[in-house]
C-alpha positions as CSV (number, residue, x, y, z in Angstrom):
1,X,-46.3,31.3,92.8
2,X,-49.6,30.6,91.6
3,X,-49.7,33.0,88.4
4,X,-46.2,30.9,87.5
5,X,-47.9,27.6,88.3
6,X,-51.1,28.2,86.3
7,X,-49.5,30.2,83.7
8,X,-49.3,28.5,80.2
9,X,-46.8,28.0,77.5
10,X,-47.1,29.0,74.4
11,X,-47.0,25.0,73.1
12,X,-49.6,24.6,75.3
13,X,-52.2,26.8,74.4
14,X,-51.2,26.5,70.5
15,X,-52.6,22.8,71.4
16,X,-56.0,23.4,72.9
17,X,-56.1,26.4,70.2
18,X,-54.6,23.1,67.3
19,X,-58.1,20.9,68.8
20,X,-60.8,23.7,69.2
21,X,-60.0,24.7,65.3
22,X,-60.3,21.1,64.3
23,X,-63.0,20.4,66.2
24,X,-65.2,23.3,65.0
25,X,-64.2,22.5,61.6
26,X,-65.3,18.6,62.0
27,X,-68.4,19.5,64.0
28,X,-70.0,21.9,61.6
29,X,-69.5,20.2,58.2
30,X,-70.0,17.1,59.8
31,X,-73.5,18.2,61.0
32,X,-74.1,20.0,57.4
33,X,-73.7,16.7,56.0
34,X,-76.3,15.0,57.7
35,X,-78.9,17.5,57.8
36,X,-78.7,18.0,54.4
37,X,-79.5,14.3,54.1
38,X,-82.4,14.3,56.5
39,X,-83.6,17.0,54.9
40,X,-83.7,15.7,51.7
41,X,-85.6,13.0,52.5
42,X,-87.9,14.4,54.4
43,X,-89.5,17.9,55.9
44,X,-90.4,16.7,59.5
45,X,-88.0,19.2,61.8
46,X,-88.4,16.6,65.0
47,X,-86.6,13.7,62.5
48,X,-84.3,16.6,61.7
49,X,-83.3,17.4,64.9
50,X,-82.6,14.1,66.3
51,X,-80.5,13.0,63.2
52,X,-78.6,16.4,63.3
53,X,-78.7,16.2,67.4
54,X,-77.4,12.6,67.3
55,X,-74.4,13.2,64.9
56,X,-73.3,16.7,66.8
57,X,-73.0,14.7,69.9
58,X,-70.9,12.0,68.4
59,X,-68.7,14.0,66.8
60,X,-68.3,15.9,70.1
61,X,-67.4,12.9,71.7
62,X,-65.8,11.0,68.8
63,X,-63.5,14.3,68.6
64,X,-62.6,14.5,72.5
65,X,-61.5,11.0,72.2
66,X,-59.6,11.1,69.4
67,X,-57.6,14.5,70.6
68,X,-57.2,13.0,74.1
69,X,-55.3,9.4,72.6
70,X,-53.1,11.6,70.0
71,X,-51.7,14.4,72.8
72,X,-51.8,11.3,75.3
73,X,-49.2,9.7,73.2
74,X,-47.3,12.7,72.0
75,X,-46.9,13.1,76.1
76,X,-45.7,9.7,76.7
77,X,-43.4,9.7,73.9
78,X,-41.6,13.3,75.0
79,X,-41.4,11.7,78.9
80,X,-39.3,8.6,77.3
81,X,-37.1,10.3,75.5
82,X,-36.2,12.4,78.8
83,X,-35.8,9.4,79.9
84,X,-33.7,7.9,77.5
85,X,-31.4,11.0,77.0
86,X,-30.7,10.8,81.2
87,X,-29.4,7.3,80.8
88,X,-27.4,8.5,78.1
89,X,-25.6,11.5,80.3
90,X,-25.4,8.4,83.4
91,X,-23.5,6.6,81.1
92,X,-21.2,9.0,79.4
93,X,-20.7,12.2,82.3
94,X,-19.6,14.6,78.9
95,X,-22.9,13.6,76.7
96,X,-25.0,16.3,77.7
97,X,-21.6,19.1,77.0
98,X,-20.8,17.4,74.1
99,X,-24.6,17.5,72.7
100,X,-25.3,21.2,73.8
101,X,-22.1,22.5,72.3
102,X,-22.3,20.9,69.0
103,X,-25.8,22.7,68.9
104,X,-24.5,26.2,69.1
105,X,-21.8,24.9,66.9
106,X,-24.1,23.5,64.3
107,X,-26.3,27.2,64.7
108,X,-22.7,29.3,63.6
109,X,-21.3,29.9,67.6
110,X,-16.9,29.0,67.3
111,X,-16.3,26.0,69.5
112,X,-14.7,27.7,72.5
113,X,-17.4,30.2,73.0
114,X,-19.7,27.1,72.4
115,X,-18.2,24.7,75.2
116,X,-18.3,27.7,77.4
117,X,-22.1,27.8,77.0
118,X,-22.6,24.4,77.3
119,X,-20.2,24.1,80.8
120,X,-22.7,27.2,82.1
121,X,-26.0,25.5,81.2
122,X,-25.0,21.9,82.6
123,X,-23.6,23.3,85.7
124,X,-27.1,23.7,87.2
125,X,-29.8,22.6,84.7
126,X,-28.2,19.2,83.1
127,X,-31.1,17.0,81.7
128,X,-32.9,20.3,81.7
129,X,-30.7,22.1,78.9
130,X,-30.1,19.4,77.2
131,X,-33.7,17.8,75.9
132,X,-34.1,21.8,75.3
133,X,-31.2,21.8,73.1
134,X,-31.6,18.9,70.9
135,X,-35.7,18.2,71.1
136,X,-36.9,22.0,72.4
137,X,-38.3,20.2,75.6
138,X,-38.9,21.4,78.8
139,X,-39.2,19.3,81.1
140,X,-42.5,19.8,82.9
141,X,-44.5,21.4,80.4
142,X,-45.9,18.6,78.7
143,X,-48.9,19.2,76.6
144,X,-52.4,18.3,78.1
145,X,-54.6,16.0,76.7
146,X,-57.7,16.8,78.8
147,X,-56.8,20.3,77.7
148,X,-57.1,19.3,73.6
149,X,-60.1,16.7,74.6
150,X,-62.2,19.5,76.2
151,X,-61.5,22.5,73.6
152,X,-62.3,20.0,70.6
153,X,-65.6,18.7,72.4
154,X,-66.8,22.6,73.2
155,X,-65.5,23.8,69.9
156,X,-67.2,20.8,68.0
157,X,-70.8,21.4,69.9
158,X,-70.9,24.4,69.8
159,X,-70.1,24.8,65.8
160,X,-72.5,21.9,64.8
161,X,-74.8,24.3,66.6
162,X,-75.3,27.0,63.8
163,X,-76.2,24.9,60.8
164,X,-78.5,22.8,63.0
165,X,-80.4,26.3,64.2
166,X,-80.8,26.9,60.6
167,X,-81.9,24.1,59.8
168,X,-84.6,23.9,62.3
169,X,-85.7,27.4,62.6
170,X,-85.5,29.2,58.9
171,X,-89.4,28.6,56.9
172,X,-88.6,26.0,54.3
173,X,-87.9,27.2,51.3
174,X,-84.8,29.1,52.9
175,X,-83.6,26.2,54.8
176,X,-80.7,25.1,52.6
177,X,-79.5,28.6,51.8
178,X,-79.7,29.5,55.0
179,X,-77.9,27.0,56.5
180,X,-75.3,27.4,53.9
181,X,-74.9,30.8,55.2
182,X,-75.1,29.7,58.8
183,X,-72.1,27.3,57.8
184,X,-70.3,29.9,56.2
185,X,-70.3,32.1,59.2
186,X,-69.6,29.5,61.6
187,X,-66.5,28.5,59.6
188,X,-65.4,32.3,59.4
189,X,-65.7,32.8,63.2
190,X,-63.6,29.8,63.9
191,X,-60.9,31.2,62.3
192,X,-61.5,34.4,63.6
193,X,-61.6,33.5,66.7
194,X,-58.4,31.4,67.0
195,X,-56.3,34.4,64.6
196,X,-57.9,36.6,67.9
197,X,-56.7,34.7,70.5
198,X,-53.3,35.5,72.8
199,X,-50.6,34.4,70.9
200,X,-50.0,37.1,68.4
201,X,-46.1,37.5,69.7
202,X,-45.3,34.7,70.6
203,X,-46.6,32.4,67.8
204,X,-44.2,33.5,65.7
205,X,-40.9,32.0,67.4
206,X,-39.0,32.0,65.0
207,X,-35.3,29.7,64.6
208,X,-32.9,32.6,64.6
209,X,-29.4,31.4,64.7
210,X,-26.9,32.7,66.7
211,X,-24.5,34.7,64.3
212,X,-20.9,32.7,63.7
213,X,-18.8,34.7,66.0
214,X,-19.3,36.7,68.7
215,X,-17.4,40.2,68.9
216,X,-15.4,41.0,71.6
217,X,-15.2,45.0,72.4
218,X,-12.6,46.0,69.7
219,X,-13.4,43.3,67.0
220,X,-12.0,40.7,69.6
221,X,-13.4,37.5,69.6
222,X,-15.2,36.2,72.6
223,X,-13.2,33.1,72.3
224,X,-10.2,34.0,70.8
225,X,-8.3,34.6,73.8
226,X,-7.1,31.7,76.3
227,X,-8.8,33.6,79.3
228,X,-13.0,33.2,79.6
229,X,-14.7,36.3,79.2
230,X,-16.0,38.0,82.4
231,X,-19.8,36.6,82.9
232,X,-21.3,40.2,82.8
233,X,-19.6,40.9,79.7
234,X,-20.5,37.5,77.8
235,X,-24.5,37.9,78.4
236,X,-24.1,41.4,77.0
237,X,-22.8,40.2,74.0
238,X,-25.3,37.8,73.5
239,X,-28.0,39.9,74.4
240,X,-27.0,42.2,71.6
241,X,-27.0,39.7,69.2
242,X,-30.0,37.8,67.4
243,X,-31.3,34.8,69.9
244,X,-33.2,31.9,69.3
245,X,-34.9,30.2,72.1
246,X,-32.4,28.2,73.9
247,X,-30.3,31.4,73.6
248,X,-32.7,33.3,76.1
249,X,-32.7,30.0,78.5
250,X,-29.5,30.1,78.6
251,X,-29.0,33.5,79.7
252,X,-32.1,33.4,82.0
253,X,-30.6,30.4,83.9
254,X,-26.9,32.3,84.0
């Protein structure tokens, strides 16, 4: 119970990965910027520092905040339209069947063998299969907004970090170069970092449809007979077939 509780999606971590990337990014050339400047103007490393020291922190911050009021919203907006969609199914009972199986229509699936899909997805998991179906929801797994707000403020300190070592540490006549070259390496482990991280496989979702009919042993279709196919027989079928994601819901809640 707890692995399944603290477990992640994939949406989820693409998020914090989505705000540490940008946050990096923003907190190193940010910092470049203005130690450059300071620099410039003069060759006194405490002025340096503070200048350079002042701007990583309010970027940090200025980062945090602005990742924690965009997911914030994005949240809000994905619980009201769960919202709106289950006053839609209390007003009209067939909404939800009628939405789901014009999906799998729309995706190539005949309209027997979609309706049969729909009735087995609605029977347990109503609200549930449907926001999944039309906005790739789930309810529950909302992104996090502390999540993005703390991986952009790490990821923003910490890259401002290596141009303003350089800056500060390197004799003076390689001080620009160097912390061009700091910069440059700070930039290249971002992204090699984030190409690094967990989500080789399952990054790459990608919107297979469900092919347009559905053989029945003997170049039968599933739906071409009056009778439903037996259960057993149905999620072989589809399990043989190319899936997109509300494909493998659907046979992991039958």
């Amino acid at each position: 119970m707890k692995n399944s509780k603290n477990k992640q999606t994939l949406e989820q971590r693409l998020n914090k990965i989505r705000a540490g990337v940008l946050g990096s990014n923003d907190g190193i050339l940010t910092v470049v910027g203005v130690l450059f400047s300071t620099a410039a103007a003069t060759s006194n490393n405490f002025l340096i520092l503070v200048a350079g020291f002042s701007d990583l922190l309010s970027c940090a911050f200025s980062m945090a905040a602005g990742e924690y009021a965009s997911v914030s919203a994005q949240r809000e907006i994905e619980r009201a339209v769960i919202k709106i969609e289950q006053r839609k199914i209390d007003r009209d009972k067939n909404y939800a069947r009628k939405t789901i199986a014009r999906n799998y229509i729309s995706w190539g699936v005949n309209r027997e063998t979609a309706y049969f899909i729909a009735d087995e997805l609605i029977q347990k998991h109503e609200i549930e299969s449907l926001v999944s179906a039309k906005y790739t929801l789930k309810i529950g797994e909302y992104v996090n907004p502390w999540g993005a707000a703390f991986s952009s403020l790490i990821s923003a300190a910490l890259g401002g970090l290596f141009p303003l070592l350089a800056m500060l540490l390197l004799p003076g006549h390689l001080k620009f170069a160097g912390t061009i070259v700091a910069t440059t390496f700070a930039v290249a482990l971002t992204g090699s970092l984030a190409a690094k991280l967990p989500v080789r496989a399952t990054a790459k979702v990608v919107a297979t449809i469900v092919p347009a009919n559905l053989r029945w042993p003997g170049n039968k279709s599933i739906a071409s007979s009056g009778n439903k196919p037996p259960k057993a027989a149905l999620i072989k079928e589809l399990k043989a077939a190319p899936m997109d994601l509300h494909t493998r819901r659907f046979l992991k809640y039958i």
